[in-house]
Structure formats: structure tokens, C-alpha cells
N, CA, C and O of each residue as an XYZ file, in Angstrom:
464
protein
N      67.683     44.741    108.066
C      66.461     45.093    107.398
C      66.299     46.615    107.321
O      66.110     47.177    106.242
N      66.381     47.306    108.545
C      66.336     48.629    108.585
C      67.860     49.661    107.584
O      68.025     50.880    107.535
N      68.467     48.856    107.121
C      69.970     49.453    106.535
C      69.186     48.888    105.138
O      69.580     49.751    104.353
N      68.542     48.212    104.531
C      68.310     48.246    103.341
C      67.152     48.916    102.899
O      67.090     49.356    101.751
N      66.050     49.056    103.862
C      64.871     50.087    103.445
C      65.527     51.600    103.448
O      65.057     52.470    102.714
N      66.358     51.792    104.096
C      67.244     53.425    104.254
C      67.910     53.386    103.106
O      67.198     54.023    102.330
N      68.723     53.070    102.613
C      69.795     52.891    101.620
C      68.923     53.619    100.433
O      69.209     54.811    100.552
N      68.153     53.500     99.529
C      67.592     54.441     98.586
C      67.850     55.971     99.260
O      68.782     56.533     98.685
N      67.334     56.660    100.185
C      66.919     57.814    101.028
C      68.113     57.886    100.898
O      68.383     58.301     99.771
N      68.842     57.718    101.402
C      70.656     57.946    102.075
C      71.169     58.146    100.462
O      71.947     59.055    100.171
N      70.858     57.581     99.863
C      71.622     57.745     98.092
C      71.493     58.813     97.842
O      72.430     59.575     97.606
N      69.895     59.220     97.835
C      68.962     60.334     97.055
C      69.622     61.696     97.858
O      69.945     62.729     97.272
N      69.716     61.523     98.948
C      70.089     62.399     99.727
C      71.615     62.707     99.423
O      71.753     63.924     99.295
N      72.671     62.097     99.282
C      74.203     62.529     98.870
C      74.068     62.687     97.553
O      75.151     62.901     97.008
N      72.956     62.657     96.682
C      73.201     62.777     95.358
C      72.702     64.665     95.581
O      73.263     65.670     95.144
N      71.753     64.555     96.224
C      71.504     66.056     96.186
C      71.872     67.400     97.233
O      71.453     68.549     97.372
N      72.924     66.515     97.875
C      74.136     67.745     98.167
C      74.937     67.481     97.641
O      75.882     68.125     98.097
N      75.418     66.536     96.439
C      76.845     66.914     95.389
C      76.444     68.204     94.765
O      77.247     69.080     94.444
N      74.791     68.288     94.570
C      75.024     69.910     93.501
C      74.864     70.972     93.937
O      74.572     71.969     93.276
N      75.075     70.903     95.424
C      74.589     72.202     96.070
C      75.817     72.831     95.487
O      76.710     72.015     95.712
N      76.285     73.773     94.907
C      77.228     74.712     94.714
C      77.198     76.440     95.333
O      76.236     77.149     95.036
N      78.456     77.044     96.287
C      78.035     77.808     97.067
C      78.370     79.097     95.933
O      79.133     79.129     94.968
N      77.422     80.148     96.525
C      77.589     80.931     96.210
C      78.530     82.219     96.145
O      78.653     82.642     97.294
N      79.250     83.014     95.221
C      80.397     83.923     95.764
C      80.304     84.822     96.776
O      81.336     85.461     96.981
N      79.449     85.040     97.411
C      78.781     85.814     98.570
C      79.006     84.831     99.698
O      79.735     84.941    100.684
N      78.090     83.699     99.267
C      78.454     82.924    100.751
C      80.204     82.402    100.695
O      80.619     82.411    101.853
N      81.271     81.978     99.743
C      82.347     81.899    100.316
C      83.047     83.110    100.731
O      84.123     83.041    101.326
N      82.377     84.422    100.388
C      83.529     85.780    100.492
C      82.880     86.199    102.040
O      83.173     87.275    102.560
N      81.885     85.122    102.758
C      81.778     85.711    104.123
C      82.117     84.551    104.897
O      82.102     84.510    106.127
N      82.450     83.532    104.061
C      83.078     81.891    104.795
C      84.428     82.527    104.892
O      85.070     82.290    105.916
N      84.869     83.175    104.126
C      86.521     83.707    103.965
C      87.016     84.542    105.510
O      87.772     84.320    106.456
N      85.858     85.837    104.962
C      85.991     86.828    106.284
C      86.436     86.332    107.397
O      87.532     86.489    107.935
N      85.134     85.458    107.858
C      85.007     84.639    108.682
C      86.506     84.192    109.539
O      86.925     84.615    110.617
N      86.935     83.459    108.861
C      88.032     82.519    108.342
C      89.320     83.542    109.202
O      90.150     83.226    110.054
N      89.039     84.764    108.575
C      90.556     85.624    108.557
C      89.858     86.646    110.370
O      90.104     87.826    110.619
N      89.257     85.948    111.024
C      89.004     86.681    112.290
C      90.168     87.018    112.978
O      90.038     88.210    113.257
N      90.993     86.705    113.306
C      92.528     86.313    113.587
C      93.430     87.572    113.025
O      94.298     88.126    113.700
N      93.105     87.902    111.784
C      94.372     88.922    111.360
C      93.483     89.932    110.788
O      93.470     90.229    109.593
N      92.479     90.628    112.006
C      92.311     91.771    111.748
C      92.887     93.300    111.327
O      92.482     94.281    110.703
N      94.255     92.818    112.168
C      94.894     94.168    112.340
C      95.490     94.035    110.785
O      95.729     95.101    110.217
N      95.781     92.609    109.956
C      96.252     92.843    109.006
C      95.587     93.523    107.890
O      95.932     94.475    107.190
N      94.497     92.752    107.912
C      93.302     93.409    106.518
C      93.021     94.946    106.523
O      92.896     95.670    105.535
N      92.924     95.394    108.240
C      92.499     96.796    108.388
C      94.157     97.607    107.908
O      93.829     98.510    107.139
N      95.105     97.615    108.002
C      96.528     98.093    107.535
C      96.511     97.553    106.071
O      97.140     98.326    105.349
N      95.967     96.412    105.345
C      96.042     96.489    103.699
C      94.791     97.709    103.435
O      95.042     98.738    102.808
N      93.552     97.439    103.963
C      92.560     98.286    103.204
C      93.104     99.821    103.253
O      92.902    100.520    102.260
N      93.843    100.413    104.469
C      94.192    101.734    104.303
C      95.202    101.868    103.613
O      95.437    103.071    103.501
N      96.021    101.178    103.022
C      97.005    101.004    102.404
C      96.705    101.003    100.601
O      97.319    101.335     99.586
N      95.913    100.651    100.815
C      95.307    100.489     99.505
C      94.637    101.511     98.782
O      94.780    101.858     97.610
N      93.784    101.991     99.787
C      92.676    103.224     99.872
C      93.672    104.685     99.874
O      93.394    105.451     98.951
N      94.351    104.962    100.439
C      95.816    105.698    100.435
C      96.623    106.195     99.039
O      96.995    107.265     98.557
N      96.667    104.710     98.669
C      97.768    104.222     97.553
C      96.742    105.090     96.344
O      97.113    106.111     95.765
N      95.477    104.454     96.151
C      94.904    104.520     95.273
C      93.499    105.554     95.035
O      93.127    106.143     94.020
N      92.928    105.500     96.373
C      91.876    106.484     96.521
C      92.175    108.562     96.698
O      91.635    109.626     96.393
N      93.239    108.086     97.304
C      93.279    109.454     98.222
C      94.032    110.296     96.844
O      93.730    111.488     96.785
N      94.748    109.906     96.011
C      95.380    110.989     95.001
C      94.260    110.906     93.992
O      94.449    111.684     93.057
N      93.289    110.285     93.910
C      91.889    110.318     92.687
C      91.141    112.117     92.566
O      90.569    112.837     91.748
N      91.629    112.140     93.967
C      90.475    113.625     93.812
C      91.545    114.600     93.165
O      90.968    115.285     92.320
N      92.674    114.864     93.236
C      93.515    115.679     92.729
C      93.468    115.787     91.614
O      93.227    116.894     91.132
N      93.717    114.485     90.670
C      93.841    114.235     89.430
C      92.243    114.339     89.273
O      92.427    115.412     89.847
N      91.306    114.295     89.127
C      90.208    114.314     88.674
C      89.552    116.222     88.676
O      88.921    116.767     87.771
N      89.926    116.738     89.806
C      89.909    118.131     89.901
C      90.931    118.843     88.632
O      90.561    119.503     87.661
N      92.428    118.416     89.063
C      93.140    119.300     87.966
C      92.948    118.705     86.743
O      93.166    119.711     86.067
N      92.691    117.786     85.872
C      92.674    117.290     84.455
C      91.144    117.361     84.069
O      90.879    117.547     82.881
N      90.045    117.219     85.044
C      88.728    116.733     84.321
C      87.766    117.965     85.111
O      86.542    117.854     85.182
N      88.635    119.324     85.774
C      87.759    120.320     86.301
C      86.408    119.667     87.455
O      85.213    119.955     87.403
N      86.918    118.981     88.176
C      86.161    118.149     89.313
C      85.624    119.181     90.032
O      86.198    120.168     90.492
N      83.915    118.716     90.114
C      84.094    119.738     91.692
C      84.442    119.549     92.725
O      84.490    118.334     92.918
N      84.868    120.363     93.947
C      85.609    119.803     95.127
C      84.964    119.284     96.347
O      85.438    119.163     97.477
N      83.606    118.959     95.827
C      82.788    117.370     96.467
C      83.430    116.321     96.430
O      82.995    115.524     97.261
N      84.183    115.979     95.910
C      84.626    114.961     95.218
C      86.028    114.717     96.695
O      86.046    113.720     97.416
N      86.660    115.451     96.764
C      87.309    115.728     97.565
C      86.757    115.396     99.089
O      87.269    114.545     99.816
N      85.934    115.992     99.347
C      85.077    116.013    100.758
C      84.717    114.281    100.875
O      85.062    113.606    101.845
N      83.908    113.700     99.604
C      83.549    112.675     99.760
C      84.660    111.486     99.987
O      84.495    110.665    100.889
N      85.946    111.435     99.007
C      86.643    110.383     99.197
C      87.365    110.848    100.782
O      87.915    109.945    101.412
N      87.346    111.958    101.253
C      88.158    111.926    102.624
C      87.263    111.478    103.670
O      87.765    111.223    104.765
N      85.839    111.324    103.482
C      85.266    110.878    104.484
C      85.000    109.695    104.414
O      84.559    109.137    105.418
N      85.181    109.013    103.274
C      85.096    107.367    103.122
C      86.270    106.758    103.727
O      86.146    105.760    104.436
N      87.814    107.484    103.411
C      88.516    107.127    104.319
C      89.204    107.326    105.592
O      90.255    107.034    106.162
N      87.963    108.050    105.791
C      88.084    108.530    107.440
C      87.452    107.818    108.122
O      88.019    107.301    109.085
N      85.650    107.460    107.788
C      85.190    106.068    107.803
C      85.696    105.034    108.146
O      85.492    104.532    109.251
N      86.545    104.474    107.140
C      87.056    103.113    107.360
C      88.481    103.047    108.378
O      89.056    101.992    108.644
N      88.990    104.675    108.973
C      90.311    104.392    109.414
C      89.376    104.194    110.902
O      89.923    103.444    111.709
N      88.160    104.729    111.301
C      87.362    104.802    112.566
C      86.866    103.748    112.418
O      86.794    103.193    113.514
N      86.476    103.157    111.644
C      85.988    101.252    111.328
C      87.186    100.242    112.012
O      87.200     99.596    113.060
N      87.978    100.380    111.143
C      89.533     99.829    111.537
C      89.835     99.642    113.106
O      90.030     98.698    113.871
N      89.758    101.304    113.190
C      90.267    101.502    114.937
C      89.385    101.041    116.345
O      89.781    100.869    117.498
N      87.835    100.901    115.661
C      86.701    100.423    116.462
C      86.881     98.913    116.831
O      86.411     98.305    117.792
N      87.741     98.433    115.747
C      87.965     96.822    116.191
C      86.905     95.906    115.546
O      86.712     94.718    115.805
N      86.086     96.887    114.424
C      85.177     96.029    113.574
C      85.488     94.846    112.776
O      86.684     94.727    112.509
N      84.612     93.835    112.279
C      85.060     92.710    111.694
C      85.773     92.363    110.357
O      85.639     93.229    109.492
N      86.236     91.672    110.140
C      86.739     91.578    108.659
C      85.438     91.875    108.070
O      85.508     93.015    107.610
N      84.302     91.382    107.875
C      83.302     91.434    107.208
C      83.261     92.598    106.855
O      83.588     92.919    105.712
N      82.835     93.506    107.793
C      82.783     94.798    107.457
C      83.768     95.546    106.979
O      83.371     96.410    106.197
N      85.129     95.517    107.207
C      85.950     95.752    106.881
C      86.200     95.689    105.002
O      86.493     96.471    104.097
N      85.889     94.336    105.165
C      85.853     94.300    103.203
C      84.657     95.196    102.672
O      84.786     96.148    101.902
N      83.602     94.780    103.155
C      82.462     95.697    102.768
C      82.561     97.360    102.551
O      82.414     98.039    101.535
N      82.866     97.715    103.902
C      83.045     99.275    103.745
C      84.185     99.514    103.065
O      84.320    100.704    102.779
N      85.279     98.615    102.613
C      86.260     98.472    101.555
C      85.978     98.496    100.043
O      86.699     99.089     99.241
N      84.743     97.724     99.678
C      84.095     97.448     98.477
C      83.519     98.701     97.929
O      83.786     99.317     96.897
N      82.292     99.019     99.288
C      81.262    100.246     98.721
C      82.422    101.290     98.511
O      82.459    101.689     97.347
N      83.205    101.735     99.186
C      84.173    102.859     98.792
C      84.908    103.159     97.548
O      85.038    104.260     97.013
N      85.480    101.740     97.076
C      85.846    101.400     95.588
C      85.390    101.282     94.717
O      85.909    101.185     93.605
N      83.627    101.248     95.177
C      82.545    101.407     94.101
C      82.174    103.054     93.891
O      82.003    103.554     92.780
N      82.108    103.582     94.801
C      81.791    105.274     94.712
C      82.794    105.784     94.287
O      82.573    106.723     93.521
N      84.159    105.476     94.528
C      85.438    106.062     93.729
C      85.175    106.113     92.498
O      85.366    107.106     91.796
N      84.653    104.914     92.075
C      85.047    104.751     90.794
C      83.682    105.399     89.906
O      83.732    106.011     88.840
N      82.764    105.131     90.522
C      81.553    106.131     90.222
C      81.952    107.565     90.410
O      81.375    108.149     89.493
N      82.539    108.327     91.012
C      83.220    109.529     90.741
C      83.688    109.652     89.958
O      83.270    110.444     89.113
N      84.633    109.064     89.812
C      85.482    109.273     88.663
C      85.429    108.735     86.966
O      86.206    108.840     86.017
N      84.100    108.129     87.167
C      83.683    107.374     85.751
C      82.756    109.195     85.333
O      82.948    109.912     84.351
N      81.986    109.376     86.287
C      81.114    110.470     86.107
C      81.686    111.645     85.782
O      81.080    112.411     85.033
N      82.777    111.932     86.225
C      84.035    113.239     85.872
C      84.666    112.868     84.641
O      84.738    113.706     83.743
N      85.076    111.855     84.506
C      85.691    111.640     82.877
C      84.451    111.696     81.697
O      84.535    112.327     80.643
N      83.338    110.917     82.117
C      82.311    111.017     81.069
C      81.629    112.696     80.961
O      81.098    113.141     79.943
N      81.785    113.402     82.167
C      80.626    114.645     81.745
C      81.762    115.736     81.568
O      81.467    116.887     81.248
């Protein structure tokens, strides 16, 4: 008796977590999460990356687009930042994060030097 008065409720209820759909925020910190384990790896890609791609931006943006040499000061302290992030033993989380905002101000530098 009690399994057939429930049975509506119990339906209504799996029908309305089929549409919960997560958000890209909540899987990119389910991910982090996830990768607790291979810190040392993510922190050796992000400087690797940041290196590869950040650290020669100020050169080229100074000699071709007459940069001022703020530009310089700023990307060396973003990745000075993240190599003292890295070495602190901080989380993936943060790790991507202070990875993100950095690749966002790069590129805001350098959108702002080509446009003015």
C-alpha cells in the first residue's frame, strides 16, 4: 500500500533530476577537483605554457606596437605569481584560475597595444 501511494512522488521526482543539466563552472571545478593527485603536473603545464606563450608577448608588443614597458613589469609578475602559487602547493583550482585571469590580462594587453 505504502509503495503505491509513493510511486507518483518517486516518478515526479526522477523526472526532475533528468533536467538538471550542470553547469560549465560547476564541471571545470568537478574536474579540478578530480585532478588533486597530479598537482605537480598542471603546475609544470601552466608554467610551461605561460613561458611558451606569455613571457615573449611583452617583447613583441614593445618592439612592433611601441608598448610601454608596464607591460613588461605586469606579465613578469603574473608569472612570478603563479611560479609562488605552484611552489606554495596550492590547488588545482587555483592553479587554473590564476592560469585563466593571467591569459585574460595578456590578452587584454595586447588587444589594447595593437588597437591604440
Amino acid at each position: 500500500m505504502a509503495t503505491s501511494i509513493k510511486a507518483p512522488t518517486q516518478w515526479a521526482n526522477q523526472s526532475a533530476n533528468n533536467q538538471h543539466y550542470p553547469s560549465l563552472y560547476s564541471w571545470l571545478v568537478a574536474f579540478a577537483e578530480r585532478q588533486s593527485d597530479n598537482k605537480t603536473i598542471w603546475f609544470l603545464a601552466a608554467l610551461i605554457f605561460q613561458s611558451l606563450v606569455f613571457l615573449p608577448l611583452p617583447a613583441l608588443l614593445i618592439y612592433y606596437y611601441n608598448a610601454p614597458i608596464v607591460i613588461l613589469a605586469i606579465t613578469l609578475t603574473l608569472f612570478v605569481a603563479n611560479v609562488i602559487v605552484g611552489m606554495r602547493g596550492a590547488s588545482v583550482k587555483t592553479i587554473f584560475r590564476l592560469s585563466i585571469e593571467s591569459f585574460l590580462i595578456n590578452l587584454a594587453m595586447a588587444i589594447i597595444c595593437i588597437l591604440a
